[in-house]
VOGURO-562472 format. One record per atom (N, C-alpha, C): x, y, z; residue in three letters. Coordinates in steps of 0.02 Angstrom, whole numbers, plus 50000, padded with zeros to 5 digits. Layout:
BEGIN
+-------+-------+-------+--------+
:     u :     v :     w : residu :
+-------+-------+-------+--------+
:     X :     Y :     Z :    ALA :
...
+-------+-------+-------+--------+
//
This chain:
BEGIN
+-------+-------+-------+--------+
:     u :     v :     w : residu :
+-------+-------+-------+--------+
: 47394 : 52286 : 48757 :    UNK :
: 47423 : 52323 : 48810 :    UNK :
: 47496 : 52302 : 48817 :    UNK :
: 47527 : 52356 : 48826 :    UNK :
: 47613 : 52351 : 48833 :    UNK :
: 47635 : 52371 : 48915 :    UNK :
: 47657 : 52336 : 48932 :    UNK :
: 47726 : 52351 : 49007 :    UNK :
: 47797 : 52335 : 49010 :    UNK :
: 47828 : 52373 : 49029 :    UNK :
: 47890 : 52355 : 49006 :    UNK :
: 47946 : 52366 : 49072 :    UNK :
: 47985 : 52368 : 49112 :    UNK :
: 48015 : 52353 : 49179 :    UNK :
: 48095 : 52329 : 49167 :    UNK :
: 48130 : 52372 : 49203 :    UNK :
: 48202 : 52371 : 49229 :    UNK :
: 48214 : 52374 : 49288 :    UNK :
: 48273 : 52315 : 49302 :    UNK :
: 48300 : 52310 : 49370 :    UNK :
: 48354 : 52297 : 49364 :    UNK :
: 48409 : 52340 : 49417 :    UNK :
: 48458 : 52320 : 49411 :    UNK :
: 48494 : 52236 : 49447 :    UNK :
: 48521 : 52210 : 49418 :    UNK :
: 48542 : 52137 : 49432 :    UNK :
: 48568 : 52156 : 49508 :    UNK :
: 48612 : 52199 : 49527 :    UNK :
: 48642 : 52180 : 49612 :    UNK :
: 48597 : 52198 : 49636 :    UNK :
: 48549 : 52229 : 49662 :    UNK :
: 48504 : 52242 : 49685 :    UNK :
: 48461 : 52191 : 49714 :    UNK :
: 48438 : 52132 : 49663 :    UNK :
: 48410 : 52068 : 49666 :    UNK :
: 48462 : 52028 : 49700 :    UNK :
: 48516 : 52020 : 49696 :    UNK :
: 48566 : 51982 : 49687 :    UNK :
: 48584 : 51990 : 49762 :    UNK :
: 48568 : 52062 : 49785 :    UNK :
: 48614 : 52089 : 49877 :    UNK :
: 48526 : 52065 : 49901 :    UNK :
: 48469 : 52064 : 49869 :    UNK :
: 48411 : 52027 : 49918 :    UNK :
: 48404 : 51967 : 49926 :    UNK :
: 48447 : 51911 : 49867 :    UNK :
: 48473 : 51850 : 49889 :    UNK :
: 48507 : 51846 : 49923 :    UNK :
: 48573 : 51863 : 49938 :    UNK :
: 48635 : 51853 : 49978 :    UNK :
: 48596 : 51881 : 50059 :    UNK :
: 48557 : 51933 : 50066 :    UNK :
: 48527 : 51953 : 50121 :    UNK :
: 48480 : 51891 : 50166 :    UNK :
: 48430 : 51868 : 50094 :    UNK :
: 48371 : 51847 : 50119 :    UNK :
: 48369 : 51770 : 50100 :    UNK :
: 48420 : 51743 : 50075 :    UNK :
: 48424 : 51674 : 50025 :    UNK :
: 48352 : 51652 : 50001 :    UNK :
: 48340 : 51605 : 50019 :    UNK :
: 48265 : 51587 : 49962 :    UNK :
: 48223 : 51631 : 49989 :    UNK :
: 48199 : 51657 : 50057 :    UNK :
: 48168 : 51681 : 50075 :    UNK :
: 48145 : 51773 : 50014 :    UNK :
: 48203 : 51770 : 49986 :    UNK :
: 48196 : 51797 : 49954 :    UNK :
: 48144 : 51817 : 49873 :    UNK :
: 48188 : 51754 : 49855 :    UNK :
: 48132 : 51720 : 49783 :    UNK :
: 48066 : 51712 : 49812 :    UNK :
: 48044 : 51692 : 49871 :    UNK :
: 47979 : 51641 : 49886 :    UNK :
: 47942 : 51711 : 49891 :    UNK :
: 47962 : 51790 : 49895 :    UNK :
: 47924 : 51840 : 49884 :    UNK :
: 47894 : 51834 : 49832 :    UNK :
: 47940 : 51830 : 49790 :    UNK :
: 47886 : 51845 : 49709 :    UNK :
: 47888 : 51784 : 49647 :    UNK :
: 47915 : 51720 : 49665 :    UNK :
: 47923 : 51663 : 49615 :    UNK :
: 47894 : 51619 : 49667 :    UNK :
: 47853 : 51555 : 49613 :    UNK :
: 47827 : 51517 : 49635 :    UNK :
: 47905 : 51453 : 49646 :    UNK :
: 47870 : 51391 : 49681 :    UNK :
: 47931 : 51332 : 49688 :    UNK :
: 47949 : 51332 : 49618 :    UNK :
: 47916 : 51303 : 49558 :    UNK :
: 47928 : 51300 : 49496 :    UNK :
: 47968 : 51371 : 49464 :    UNK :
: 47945 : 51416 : 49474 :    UNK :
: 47983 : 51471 : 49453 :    UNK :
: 48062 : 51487 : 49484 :    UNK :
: 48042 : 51450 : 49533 :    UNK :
: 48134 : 51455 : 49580 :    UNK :
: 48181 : 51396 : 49562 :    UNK :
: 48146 : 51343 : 49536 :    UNK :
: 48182 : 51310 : 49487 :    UNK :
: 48225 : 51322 : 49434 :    UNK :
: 48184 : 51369 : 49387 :    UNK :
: 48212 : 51401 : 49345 :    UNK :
: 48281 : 51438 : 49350 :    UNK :
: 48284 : 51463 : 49414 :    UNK :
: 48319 : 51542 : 49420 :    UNK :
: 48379 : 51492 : 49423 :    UNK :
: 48425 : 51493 : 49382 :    UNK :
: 48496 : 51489 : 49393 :    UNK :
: 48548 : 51527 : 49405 :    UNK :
: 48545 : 51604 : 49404 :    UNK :
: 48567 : 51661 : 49445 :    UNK :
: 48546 : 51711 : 49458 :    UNK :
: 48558 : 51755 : 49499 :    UNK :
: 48526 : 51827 : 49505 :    UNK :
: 48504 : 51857 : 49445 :    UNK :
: 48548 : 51849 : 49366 :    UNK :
: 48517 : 51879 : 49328 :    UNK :
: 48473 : 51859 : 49301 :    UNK :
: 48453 : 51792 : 49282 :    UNK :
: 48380 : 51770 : 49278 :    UNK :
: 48339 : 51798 : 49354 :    UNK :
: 48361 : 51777 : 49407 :    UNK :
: 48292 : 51811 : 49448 :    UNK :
: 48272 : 51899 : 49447 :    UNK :
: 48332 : 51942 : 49416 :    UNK :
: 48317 : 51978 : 49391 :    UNK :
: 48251 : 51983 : 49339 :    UNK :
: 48267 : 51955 : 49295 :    UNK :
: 48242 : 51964 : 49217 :    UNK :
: 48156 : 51933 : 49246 :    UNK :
: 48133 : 51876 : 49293 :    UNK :
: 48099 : 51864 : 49324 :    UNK :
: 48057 : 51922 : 49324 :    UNK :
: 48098 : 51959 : 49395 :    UNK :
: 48048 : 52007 : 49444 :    UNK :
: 48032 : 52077 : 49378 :    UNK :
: 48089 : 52083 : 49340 :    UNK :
: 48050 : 52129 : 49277 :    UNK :
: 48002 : 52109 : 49257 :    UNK :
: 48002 : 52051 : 49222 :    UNK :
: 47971 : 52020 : 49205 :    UNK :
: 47867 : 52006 : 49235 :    UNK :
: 47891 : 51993 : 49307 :    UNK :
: 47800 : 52012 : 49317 :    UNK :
: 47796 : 52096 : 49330 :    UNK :
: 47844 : 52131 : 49354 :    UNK :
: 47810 : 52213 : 49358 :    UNK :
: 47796 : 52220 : 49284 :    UNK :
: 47811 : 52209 : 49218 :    UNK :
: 47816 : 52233 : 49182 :    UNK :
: 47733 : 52185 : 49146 :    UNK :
: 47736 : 52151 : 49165 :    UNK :
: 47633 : 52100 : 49164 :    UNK :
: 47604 : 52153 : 49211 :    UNK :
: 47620 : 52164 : 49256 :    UNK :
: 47572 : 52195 : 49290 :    UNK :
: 47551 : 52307 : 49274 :    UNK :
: 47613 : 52306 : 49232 :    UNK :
: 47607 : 52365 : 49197 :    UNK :
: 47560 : 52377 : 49134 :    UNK :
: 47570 : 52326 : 49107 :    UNK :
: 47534 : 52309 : 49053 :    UNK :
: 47453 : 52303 : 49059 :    UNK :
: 47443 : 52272 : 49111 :    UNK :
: 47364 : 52256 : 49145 :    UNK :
: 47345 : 52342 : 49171 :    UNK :
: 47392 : 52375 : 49167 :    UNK :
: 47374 : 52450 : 49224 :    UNK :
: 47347 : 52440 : 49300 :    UNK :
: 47371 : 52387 : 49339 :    UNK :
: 47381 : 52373 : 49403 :    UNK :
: 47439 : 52383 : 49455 :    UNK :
: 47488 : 52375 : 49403 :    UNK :
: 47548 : 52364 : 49452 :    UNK :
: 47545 : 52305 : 49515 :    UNK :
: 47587 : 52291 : 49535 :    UNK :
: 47608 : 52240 : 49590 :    UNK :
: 47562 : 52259 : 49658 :    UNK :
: 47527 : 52233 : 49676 :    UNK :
: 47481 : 52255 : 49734 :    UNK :
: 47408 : 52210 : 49750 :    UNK :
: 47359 : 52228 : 49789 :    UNK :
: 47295 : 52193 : 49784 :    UNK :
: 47251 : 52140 : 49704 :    UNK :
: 47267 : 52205 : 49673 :    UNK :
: 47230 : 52164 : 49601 :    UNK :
: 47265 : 52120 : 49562 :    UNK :
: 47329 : 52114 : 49572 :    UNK :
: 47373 : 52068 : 49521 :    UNK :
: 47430 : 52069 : 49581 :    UNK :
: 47452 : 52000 : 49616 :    UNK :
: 47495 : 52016 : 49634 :    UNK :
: 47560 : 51952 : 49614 :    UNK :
: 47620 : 51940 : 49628 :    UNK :
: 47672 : 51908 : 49585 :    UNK :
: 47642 : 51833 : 49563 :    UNK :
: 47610 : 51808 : 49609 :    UNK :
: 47561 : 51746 : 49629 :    UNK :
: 47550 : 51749 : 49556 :    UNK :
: 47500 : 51800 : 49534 :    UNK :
: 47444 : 51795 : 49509 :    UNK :
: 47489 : 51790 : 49421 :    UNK :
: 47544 : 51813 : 49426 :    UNK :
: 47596 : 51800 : 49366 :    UNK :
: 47636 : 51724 : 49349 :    UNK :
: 47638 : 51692 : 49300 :    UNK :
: 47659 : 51622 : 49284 :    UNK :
: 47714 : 51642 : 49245 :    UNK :
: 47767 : 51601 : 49246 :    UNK :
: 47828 : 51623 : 49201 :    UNK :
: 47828 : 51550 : 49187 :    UNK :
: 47871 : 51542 : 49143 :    UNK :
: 47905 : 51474 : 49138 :    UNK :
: 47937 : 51462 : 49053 :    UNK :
: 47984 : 51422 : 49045 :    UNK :
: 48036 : 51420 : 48994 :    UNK :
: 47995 : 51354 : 48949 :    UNK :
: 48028 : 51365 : 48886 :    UNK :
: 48011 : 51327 : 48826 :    UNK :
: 48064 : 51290 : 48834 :    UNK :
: 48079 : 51217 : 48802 :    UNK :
: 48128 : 51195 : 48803 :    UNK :
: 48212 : 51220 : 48771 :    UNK :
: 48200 : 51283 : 48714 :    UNK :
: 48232 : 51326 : 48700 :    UNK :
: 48276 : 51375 : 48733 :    UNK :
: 48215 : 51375 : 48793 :    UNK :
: 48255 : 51448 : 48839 :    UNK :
: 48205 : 51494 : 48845 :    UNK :
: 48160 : 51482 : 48781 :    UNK :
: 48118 : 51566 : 48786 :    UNK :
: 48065 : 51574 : 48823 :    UNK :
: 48086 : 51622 : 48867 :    UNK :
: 48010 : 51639 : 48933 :    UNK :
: 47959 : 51642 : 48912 :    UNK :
: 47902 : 51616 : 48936 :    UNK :
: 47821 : 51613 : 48921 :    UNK :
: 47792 : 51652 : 48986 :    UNK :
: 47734 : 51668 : 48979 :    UNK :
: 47718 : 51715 : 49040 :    UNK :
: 47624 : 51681 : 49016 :    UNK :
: 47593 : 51675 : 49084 :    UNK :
: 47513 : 51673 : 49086 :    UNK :
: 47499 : 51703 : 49168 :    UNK :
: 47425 : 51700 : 49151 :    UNK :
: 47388 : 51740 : 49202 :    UNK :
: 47350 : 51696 : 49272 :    UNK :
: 47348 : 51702 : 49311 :    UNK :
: 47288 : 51656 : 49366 :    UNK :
: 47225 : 51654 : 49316 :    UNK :
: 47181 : 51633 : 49333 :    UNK :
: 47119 : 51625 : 49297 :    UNK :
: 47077 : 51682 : 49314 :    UNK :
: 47089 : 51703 : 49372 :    UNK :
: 47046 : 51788 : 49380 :    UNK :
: 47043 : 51832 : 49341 :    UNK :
: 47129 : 51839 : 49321 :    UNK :
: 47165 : 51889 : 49312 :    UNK :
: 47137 : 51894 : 49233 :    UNK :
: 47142 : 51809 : 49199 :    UNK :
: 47122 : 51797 : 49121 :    UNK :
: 47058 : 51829 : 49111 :    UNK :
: 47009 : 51828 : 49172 :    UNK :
: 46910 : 51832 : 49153 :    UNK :
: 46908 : 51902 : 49167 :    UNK :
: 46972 : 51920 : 49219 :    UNK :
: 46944 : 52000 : 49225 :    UNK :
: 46969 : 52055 : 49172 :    UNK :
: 47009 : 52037 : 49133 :    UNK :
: 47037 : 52087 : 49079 :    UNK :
: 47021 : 52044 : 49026 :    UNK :
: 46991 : 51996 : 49016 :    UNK :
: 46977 : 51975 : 48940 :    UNK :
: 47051 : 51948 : 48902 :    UNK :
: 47094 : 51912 : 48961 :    UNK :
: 47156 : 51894 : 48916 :    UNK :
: 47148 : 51832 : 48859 :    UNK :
: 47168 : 51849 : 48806 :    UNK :
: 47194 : 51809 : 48758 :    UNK :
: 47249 : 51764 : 48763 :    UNK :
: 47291 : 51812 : 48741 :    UNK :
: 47377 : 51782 : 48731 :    UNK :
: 47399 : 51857 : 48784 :    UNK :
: 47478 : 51826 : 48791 :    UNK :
: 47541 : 51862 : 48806 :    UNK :
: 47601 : 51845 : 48795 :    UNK :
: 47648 : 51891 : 48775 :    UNK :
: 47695 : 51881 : 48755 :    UNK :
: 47757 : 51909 : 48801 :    UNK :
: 47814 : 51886 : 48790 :    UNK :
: 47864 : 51901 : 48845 :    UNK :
: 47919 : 51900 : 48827 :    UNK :
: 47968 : 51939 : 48823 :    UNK :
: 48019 : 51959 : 48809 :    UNK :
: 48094 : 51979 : 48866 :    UNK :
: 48116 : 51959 : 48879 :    UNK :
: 48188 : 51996 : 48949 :    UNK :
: 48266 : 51967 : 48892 :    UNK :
: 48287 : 52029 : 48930 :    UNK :
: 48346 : 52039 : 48912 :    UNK :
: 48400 : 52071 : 48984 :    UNK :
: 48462 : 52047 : 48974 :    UNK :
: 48507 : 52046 : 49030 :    UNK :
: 48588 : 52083 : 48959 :    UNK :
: 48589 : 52136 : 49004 :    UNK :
: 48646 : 52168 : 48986 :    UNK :
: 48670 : 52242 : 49035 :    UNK :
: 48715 : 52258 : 49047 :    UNK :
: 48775 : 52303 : 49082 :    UNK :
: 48736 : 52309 : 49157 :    UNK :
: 48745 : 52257 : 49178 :    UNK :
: 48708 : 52221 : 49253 :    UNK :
: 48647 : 52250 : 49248 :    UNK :
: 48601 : 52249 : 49196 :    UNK :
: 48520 : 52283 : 49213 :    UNK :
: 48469 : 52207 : 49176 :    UNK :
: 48416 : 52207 : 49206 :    UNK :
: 48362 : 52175 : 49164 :    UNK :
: 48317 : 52170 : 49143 :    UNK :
: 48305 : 52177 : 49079 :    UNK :
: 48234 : 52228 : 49070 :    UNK :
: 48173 : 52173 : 49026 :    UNK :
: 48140 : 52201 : 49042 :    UNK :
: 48071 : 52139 : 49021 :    UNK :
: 48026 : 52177 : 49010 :    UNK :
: 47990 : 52153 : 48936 :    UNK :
: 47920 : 52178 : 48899 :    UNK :
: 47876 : 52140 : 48906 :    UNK :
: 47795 : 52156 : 48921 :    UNK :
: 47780 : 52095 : 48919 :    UNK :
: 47690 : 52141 : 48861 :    UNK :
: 47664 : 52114 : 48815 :    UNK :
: 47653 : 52121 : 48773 :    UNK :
: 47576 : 52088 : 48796 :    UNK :
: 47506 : 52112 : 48793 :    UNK :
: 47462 : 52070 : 48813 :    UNK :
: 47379 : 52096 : 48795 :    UNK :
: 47382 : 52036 : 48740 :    UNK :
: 47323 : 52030 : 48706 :    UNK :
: 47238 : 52036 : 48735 :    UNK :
: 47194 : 52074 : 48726 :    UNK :
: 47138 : 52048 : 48762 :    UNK :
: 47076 : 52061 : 48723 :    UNK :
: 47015 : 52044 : 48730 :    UNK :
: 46964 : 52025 : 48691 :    UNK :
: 46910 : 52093 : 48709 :    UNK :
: 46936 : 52129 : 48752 :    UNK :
: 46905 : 52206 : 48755 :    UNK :
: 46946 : 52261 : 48713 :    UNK :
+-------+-------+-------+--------+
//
């Protein structure tokens, strides 16, 4: 299963300056707000789980919600993405794969996801 998600960077960037952490603590865990060293990573982020949760055919809501999405970096840089343990037993997840990219203030994220059904 494939999902894939664009956001524009000010967008994220005017709900920080609005909402400061209160912002991130919507949809990144403490560890995940670690990560974010500017709007355009918390961009590439929030693509990043709509685009898991596209992939599952849920979208952001009751059955999968940002919680239920894990991000986190390799010592490289490169984003890893996993599931809550629900989320793994109820779709039969395997693997996933994850992909974001940041260019002409947009950020777009694939996220690629294996399952045993």
């Amino acid at each position: 299963m494939i999902g894939i998600d664009i956001v524009i960077v000010a967008r994220i960037e005017q709900m920080m300056t609005r909402f400061g952490t209160k912002a991130l603590d919507r949809f990144l865990s403490p560890h995940e707000q670690s990560l974010v060293t500017s709007p355009t990573r918390a961009a590439g982020f929030w693509a990043a789980k709509e685009a898991a949760s596209k992939a599952l055919k849920t979208g952001i809501g009751k059955e999968c919600s940002f919680a239920d999405i894990l991000l986190d970096k390799l010592p490289n840089g490169a984003p890893t993405i996993s599931f809550a343990p629900h989320l793994i037993e109820r779709f039969g997840i395997v693997d996933a794969d994850l992909s974001i990219t940041h260019d002409g203030g947009m950020a777009i994220a694939v996220v690629v996801v294996e399952t045993k059904k």
